[in-house]
C-alpha atoms as a printed R data frame, in Angstrom:
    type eleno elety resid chain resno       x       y        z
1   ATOM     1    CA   UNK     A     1 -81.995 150.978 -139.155
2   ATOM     2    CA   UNK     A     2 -79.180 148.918 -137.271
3   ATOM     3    CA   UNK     A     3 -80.090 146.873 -134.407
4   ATOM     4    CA   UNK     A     4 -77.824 147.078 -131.166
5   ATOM     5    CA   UNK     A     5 -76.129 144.061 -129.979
6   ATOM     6    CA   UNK     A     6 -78.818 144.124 -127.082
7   ATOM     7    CA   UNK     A     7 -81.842 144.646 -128.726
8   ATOM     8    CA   UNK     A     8 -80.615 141.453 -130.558
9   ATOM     9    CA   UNK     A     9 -80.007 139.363 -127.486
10  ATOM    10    CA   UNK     A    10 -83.473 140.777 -126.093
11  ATOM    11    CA   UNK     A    11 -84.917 139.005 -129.267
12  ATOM    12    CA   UNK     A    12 -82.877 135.699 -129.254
13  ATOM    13    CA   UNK     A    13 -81.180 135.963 -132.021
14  ATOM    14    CA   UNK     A    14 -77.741 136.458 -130.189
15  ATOM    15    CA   UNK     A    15 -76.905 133.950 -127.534
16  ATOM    16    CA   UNK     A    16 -73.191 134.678 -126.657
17  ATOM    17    CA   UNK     A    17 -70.322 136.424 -128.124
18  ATOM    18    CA   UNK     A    18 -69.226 134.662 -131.496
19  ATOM    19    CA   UNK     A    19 -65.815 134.523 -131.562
20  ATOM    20    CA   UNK     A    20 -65.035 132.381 -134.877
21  ATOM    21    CA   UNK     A    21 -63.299 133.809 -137.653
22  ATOM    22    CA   UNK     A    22 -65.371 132.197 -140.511
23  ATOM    23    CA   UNK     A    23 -69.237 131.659 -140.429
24  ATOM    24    CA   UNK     A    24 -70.653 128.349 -139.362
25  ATOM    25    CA   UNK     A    25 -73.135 126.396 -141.151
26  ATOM    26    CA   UNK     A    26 -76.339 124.786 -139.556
27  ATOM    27    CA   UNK     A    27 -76.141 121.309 -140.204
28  ATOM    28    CA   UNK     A    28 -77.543 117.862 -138.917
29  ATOM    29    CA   UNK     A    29 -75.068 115.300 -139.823
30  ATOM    30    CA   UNK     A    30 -74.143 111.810 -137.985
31  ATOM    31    CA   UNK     A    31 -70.768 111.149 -137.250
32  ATOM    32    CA   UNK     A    32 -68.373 109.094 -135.422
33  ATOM    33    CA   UNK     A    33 -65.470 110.661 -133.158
34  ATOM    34    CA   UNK     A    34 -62.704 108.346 -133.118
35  ATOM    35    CA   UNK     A    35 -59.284 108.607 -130.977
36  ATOM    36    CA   UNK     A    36 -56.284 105.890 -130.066
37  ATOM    37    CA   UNK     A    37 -55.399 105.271 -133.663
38  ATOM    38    CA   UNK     A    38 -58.922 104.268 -134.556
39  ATOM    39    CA   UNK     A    39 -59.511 101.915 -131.417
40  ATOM    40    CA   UNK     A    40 -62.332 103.679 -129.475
41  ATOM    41    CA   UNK     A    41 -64.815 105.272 -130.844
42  ATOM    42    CA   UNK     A    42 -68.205 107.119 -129.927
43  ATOM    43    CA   UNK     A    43 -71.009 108.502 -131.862
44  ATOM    44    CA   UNK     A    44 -72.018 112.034 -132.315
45  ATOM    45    CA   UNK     A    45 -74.307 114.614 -134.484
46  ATOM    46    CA   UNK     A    46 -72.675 117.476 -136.556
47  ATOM    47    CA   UNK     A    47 -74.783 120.917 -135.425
48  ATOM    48    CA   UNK     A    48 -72.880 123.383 -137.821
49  ATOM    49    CA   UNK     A    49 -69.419 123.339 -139.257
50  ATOM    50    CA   UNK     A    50 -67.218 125.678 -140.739
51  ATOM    51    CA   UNK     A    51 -63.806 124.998 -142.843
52  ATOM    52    CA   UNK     A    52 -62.178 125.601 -139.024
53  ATOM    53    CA   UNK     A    53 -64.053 124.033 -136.802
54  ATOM    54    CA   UNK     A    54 -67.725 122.208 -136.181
55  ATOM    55    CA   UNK     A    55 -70.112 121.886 -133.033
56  ATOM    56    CA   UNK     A    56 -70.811 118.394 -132.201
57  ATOM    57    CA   UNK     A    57 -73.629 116.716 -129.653
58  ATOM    58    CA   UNK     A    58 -72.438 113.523 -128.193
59  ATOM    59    CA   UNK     A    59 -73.487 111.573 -124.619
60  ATOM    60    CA   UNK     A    60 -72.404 113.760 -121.465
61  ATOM    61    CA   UNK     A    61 -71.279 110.803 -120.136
62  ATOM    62    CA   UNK     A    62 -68.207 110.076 -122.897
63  ATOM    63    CA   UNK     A    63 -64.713 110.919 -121.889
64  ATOM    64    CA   UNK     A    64 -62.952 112.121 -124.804
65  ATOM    65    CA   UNK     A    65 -59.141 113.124 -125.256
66  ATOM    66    CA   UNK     A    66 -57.953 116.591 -126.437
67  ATOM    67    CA   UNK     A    67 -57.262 115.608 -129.742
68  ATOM    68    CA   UNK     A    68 -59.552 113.367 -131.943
69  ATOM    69    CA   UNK     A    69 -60.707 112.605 -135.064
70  ATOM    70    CA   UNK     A    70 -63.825 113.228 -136.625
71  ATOM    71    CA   UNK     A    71 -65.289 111.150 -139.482
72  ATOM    72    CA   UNK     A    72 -68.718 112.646 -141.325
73  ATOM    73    CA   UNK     A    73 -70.269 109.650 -142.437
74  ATOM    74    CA   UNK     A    74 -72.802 111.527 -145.463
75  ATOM    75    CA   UNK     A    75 -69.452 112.724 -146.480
76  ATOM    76    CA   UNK     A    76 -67.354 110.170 -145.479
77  ATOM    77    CA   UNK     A    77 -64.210 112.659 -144.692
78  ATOM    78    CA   UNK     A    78 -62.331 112.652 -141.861
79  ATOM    79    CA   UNK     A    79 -60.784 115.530 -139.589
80  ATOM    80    CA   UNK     A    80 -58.540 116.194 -137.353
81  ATOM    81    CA   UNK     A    81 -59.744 118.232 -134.411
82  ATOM    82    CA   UNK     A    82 -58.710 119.591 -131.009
83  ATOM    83    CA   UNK     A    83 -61.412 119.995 -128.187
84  ATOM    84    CA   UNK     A    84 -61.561 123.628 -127.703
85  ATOM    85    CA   UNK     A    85 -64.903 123.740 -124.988
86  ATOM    86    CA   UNK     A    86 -67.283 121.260 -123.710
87  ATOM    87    CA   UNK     A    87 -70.481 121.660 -121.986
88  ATOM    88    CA   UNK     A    88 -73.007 119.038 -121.084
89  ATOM    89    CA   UNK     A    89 -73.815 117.185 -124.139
90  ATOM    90    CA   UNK     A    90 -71.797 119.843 -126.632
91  ATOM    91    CA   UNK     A    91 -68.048 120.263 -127.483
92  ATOM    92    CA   UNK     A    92 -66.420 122.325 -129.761
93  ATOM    93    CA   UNK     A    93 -64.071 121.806 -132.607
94  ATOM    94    CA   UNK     A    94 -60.998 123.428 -133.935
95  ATOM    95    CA   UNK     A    95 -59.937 121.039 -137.481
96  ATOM    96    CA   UNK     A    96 -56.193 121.022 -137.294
97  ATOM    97    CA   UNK     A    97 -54.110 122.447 -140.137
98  ATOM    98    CA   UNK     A    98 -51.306 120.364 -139.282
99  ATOM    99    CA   UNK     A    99 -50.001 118.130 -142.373
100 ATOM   100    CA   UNK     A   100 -49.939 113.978 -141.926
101 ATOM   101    CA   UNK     A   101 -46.338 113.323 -141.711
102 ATOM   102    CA   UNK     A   102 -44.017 112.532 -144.473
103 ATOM   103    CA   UNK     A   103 -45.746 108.592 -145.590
104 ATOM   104    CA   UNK     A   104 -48.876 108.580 -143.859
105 ATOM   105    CA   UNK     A   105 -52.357 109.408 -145.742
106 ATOM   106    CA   UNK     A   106 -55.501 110.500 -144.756
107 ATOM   107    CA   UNK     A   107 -58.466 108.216 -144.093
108 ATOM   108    CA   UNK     A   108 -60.447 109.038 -146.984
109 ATOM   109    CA   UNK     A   109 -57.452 109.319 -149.607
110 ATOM   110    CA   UNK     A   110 -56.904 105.743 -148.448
111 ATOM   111    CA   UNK     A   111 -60.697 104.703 -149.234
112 ATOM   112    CA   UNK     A   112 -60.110 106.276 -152.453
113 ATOM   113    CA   UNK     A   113 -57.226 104.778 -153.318
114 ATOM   114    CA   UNK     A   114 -58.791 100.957 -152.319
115 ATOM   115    CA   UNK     A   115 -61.914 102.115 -154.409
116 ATOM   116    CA   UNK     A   116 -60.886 103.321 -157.476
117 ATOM   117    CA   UNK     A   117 -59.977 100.727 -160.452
118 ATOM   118    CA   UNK     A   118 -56.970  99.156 -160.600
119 ATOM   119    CA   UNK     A   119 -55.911 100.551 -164.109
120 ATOM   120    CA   UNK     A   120 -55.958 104.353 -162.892
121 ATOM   121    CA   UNK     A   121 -52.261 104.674 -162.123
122 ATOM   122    CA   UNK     A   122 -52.927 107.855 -159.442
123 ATOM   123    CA   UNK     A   123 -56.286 108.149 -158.201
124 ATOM   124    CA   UNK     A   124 -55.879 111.141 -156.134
125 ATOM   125    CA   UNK     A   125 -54.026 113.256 -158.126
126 ATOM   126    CA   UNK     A   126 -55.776 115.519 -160.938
C-alpha cells in the first residue's frame, strides 16, 4: 500500500514540497562561507548536500552576499554557490556550474598543487 502525500505530512515525514532535482544527503559537516575574494568570512554547519546544492546553518545575524563560496573543511573542497532562500538561521545552496575563467584554479587544485612533491611534473592530471 502507497501512502498519500497527506497521510505523510500527518506523520512528519514530509515537511514541505521538495523541489530539488537530485536527493540530498543528511550530513553534519563544519564549514566556512567565504565571499570578497577570500576577505570575510563566517562559519557555518553543512545539514545535507547534494552534487547541486547543500543546506547550511549559520548565525541569523550574518549578512551574506548572493554569491559565495563554500569551503568543507573534513573535505577540504571548495564551492561555488548562489543563495537561493534564507530563513532564520538556514540558507540554501545552489553550487554553480560555471567554469573558473581561462588561468584561474580552484582552491583545492591549488592546495594540491603546493602539496604534492616537487618531482611530480602534473599533480592534478591523471
Amino acid at each position: 500500500m502507497i501512502a498519500s502525500d497527506r497521510s505523510l505530512c500527518c506523520q512528519g515525514l514530509v515537511t514541505m514540497q521538495d523541489r530539488r532535482r537530485l536527493f540530498r544527503i543528511r550530513s553534519y559537516l563544519g564549514a566556512r562561507i567565504t565571499y570578497d575574494r577570500g576577505q570575510f568570512s563566517v562559519d557555518c554547519l553543512v545539514r545535507n548536500q547534494s552534487p547541486d546544492g547543500a543546506l547550511v546553518i549559520l548565525s541569523a545575524a550574518v549578512m551574506l552576499p548572493d554569491e559565495i563560496d563554500l569551503f568543507v573543511l573534513r573535505t577540504r573542497t571548495t564551492r561555488h554557490a548562489r543563495i537561493v532562500w534564507r530563513r532564520g538561521d538556514r540558507a540554501g545552496l545552489a553550487f554553480s556550474r560555471d567554469p573558473l575563467p581561462d588561468g584561474v584554479i580552484s582552491l583545492d587544485r591549488a592546495r594540491r598543487r603546493c602539496a604534492s612533491p616537487p618531482d611530480d611534473p602534473d599533480p592534478i592530471a591523471g
